[in-house]
C-alpha positions as CSV (number, residue, x, y, z in Angstrom):
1,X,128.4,65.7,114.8
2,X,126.5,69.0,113.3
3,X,127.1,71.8,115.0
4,X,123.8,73.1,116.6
5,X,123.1,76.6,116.1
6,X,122.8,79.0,119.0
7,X,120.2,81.8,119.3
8,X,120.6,84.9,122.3
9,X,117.5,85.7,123.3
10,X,116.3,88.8,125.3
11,X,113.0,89.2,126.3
12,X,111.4,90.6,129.9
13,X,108.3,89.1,129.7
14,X,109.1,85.9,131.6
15,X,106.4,83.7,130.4
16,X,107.2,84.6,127.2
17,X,111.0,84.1,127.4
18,X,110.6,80.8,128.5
19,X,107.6,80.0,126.2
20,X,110.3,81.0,122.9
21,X,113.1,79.5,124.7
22,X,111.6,75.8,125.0
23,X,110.3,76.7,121.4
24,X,113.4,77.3,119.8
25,X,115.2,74.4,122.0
26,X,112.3,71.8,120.5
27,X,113.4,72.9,117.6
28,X,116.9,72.5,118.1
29,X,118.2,75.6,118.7
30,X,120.5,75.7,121.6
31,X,118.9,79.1,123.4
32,X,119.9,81.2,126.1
33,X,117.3,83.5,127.7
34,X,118.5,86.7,129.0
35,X,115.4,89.2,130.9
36,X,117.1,92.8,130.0
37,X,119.4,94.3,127.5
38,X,122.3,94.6,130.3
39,X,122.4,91.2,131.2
40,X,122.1,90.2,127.3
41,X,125.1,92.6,126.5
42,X,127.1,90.3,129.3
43,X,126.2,86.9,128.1
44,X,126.5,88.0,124.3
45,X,130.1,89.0,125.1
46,X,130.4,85.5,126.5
47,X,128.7,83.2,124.3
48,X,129.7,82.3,120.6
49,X,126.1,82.8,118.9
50,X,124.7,82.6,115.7
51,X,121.3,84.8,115.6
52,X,119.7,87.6,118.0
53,X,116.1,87.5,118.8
54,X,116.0,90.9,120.8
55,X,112.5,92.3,122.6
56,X,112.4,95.9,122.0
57,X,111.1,97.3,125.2
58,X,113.3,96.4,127.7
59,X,114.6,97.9,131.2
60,X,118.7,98.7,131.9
61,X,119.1,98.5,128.4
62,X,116.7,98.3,125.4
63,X,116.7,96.5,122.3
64,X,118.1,98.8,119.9
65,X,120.5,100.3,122.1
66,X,121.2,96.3,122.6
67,X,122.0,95.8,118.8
68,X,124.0,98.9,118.4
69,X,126.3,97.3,121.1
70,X,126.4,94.3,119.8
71,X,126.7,95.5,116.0
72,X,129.9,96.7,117.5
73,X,131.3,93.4,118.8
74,X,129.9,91.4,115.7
75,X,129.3,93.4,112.5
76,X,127.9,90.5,110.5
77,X,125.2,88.7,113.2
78,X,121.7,88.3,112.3
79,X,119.1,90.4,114.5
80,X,115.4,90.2,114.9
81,X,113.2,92.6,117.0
82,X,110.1,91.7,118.7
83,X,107.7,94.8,119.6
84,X,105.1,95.4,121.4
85,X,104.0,98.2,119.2
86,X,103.3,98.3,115.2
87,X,104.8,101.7,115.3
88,X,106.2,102.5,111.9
89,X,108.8,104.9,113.3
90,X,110.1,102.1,115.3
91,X,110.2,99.8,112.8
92,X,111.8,101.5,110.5
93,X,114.6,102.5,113.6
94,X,115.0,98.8,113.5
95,X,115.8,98.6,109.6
96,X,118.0,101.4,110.2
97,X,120.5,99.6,112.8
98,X,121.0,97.0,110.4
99,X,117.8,94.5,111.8
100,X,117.2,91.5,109.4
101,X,113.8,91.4,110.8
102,X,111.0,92.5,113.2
103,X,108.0,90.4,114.5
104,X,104.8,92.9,116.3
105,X,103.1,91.2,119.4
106,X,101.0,88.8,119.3
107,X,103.0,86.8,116.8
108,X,103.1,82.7,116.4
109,X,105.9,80.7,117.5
110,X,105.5,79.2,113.7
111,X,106.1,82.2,111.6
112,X,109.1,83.2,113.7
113,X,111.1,80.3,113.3
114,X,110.2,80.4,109.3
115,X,111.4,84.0,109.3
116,X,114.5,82.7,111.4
117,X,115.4,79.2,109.1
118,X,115.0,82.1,105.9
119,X,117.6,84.6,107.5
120,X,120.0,81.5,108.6
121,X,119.5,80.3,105.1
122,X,120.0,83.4,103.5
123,X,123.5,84.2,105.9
124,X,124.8,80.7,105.6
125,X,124.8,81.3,101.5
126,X,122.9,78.0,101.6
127,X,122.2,76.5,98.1
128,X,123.4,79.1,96.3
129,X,126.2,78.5,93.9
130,X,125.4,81.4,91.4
131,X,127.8,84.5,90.7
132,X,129.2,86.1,94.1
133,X,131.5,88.7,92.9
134,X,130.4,91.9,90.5
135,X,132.5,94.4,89.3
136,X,130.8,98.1,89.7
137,X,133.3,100.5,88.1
138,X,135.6,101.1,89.9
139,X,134.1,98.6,92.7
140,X,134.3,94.8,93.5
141,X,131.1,93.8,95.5
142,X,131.6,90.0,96.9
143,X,128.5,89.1,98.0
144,X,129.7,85.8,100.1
145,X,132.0,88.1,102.0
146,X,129.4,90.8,102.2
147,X,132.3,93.0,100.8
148,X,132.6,96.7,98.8
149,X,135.7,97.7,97.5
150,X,137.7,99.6,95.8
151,X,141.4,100.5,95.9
152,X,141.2,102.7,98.5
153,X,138.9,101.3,100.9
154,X,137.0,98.4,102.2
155,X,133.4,98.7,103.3
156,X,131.7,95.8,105.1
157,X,127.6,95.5,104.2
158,X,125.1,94.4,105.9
159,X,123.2,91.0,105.4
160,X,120.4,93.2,103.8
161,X,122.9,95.6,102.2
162,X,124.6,92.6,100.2
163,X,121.5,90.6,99.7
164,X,119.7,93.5,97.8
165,X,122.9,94.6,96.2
166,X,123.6,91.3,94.6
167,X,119.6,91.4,93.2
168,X,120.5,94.4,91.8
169,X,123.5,93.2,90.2
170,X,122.2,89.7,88.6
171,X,119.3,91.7,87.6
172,X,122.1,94.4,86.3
173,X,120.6,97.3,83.6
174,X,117.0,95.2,83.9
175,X,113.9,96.3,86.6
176,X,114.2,94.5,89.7
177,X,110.5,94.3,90.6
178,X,109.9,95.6,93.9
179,X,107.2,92.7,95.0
180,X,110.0,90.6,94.0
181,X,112.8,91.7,96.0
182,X,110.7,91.8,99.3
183,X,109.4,88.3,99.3
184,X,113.2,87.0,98.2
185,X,114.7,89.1,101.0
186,X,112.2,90.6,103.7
187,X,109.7,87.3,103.1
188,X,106.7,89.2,103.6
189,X,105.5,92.1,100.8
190,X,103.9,94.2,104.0
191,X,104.2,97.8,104.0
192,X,106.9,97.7,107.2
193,X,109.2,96.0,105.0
194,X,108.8,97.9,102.1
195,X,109.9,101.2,104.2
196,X,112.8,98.7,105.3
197,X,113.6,98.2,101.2
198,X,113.5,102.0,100.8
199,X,115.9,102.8,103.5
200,X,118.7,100.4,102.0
201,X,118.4,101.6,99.2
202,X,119.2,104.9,100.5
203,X,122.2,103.3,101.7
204,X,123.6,101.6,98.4
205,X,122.8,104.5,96.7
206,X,125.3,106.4,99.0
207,X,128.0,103.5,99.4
208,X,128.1,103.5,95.7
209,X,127.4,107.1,94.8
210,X,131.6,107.5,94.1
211,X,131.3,105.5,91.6
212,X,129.4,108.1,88.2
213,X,128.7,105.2,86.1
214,X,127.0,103.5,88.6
215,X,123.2,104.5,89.4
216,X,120.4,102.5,91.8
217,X,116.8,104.6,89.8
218,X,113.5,104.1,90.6
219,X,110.7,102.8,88.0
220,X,107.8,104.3,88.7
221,X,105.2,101.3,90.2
222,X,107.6,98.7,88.7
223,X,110.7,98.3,91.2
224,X,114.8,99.8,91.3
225,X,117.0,99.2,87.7
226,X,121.0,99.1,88.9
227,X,122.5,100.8,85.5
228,X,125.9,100.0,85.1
């Protein structure tokens, strides 16, 4: 029998908890609704889950202080955000904890489980039998294990860390167009996700920034080239 997948949910908005819940369930996700960060914290600690669906305003505990708790416990678990608000500053707050994704109020029920099948798809490795493991210099990045090494030390990416990095890498010393990456990774071209782009690309530059032979530039209107 095929192991259903299980989705935390944290939302305060009754009607709207239950609304996704019954959604997701429907749609065979097992889903168990939680109405603040504190008593989401308890049942994540609980509960063997596969994907976070976290509200952002939330009393006791809110939803990024929420995934910073529960980035602790599981490193590697997909999060998405829902907001009330299309402030970029949050937003990009989101991208910066590590968030696979955000969705802004009023959203439909339809475009949040395509943006959830795509990060399952994407974590799962799901038909993709191409190249998992690069050598950078002096590193090994294994893009199944989400892994950057080197003989001193072990550093553990995030979903969006390693997905970008390994675009980079197949598309090694050639531009990696910038429309490109954000509809393979983020879905969605929008200007939310771009920022999002930008700031991991902050953060490979300085996971890899050890390494002199390895660079992450910018073409100007075109996209990022990895030189190796």
């Amino acid at each position: 029998m095929e192991k259903r997948t299980k989705v935390i949910l944290a939302e305060d908005d009754e009607n709207l908890g239950l609304l996704l819940r019954e959604y997701l369930i429907a749609k065979g996700y097992d889903t168990d609704l939680y109405p603040d960060g504190e008593a989401a914290y308890k049942g994540f600690q609980k509960g063997q889950y596969d994907l976070c669906i976290f509200d952002v305003m939330m009393p006791k505990k809110d939803g990024f202080t929420l995934a910073k708790d529960v980035r602790m416990l599981n490193s590697d678990i997909p999060i998405i955000f829902l907001t009330a608000k299309s402030m970029k500053d949050d937003v990009i707050e989101g991208f910066k904890i590590g968030a696979d994704d955000y969705m802004t109020k009023p959203f439909s029920m339809e475009e949040l489980l395509f943006r959830l099948e795509a990060i399952l798809r994407r974590t799962s490795g799901e038909g993709d039998n191409s190249q998992t493991v690069f050598k950078l210099g002096r590193f090994i990045f294994d893009a199944r294990k989400q892994t950057l090494s080197d003989a001193n030390d072990n550093t553990k990416l995030t979903t969006k860390e390693s997905d970008l990095l390994k675009l980079l890498c197949v598309n090694a010393n050639k531009i990696l167009e910038r429309n490109f990456a954000l509809k393979t990774i983020w879905v969605d071209d929008n200007y939310f996700n771009a920022r999002s782009m930008d700031v991991y690309i902050t953060k490979l530059r300085k996971h890899l920034k050890a390494e002199e032979g390895i660079e992450i530039i910018n073409v100007h209107g075109k996209g990022y080239k990895l030189i190796i």
